[in-house]
Residue, then its C-alpha position, 0 to 999 in steps of 0.5 A: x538310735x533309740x525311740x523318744x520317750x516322754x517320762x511325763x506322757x502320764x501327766x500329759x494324758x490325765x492333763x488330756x482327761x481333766x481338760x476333756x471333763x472340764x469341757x463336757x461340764x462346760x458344756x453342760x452348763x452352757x447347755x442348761x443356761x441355754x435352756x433355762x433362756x429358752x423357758x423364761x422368754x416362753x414365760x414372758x411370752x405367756x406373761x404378755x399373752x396374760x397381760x393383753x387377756x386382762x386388758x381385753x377383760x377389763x376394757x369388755x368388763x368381764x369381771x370373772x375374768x379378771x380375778x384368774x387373769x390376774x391371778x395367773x399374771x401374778x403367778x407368771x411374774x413369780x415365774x420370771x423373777x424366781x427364773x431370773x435368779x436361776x438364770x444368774x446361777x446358771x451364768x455364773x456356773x457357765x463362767x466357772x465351768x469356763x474358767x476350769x476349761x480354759x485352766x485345764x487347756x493351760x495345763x495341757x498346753x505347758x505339758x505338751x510344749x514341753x513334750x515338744x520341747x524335748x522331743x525335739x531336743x532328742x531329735x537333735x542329740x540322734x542327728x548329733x550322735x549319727x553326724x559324729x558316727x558318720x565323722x568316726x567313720x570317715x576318719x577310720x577309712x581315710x586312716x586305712x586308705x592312707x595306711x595302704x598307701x603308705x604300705x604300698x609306697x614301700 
């Protein structure tokens, strides 16, 4: 009985690498678009926490006060708008790096089913040869058996 060899084993081992470089990118993205969600609600938290200072400063009628605080809730609301266009990016990079990873696992998964596939179709035809090994040598001891037989009827 010989062992089973997969001729594309190759194939399937660079579908295993892409696949495992597709999820690291993934990953990665996710990763940084997490991030990125982490900065800009600490920005509007520090956008709230400027608001609420200028209502303060202008209810007191501190006008020093209002020009910086001003300044600074415009600056934190450039901030946020340019964040939230990154933020897209960062999703639409996530969703790609998804959709390589869910391709790269397709292609994975077609190569390994057909490994299966013929793994065990090489499972079958070892069973088949040894049934028909074992079928060969029945006949041959009840052919010697029923020829010392029929010797000894002599």
């Amino acid at each position: 009985m010989r062992d089973f060899v997969f001729p594309l084993d190759s194939v399937l081992k660079l579908r295993r690498v892409r696949e495992d470089l597709a999820k690291q990118s993934y990953v990665r993205a996710s990763r940084q678009r997490e991030e990125h969600e982490h900065v800009l609600s600490t920005l509007g938290h520090l956008r709230d926490r400027a608001a609420r200072q200028l209502r303060d400063a202008v209810a007191r009628g501190e006008a020093g006060l209002l020009c910086s605080l001003g300044a600074r809730v415009q600056q934190i609301d450039d901030d946020l708008r340019d964040g939230e266009s990154r933020l897209g990016q960062l999703r639409q990079a996530e969703a790609l790096g998804k959709s390589h990873l869910l391709d790269a696992a397709r292609a994975r998964g077609v190569v390994e089913r057909l490994r299966e596939r013929r793994e065990e179709a090489h499972r079958l035809e070892q069973e088949r040869q040894a049934a028909v090994q074992d079928d060969e040598l029945a006949t041959v001891r009840f052919s010697r058996r029923r020829g010392e037989g029929d010797q000894g009827g002599r």
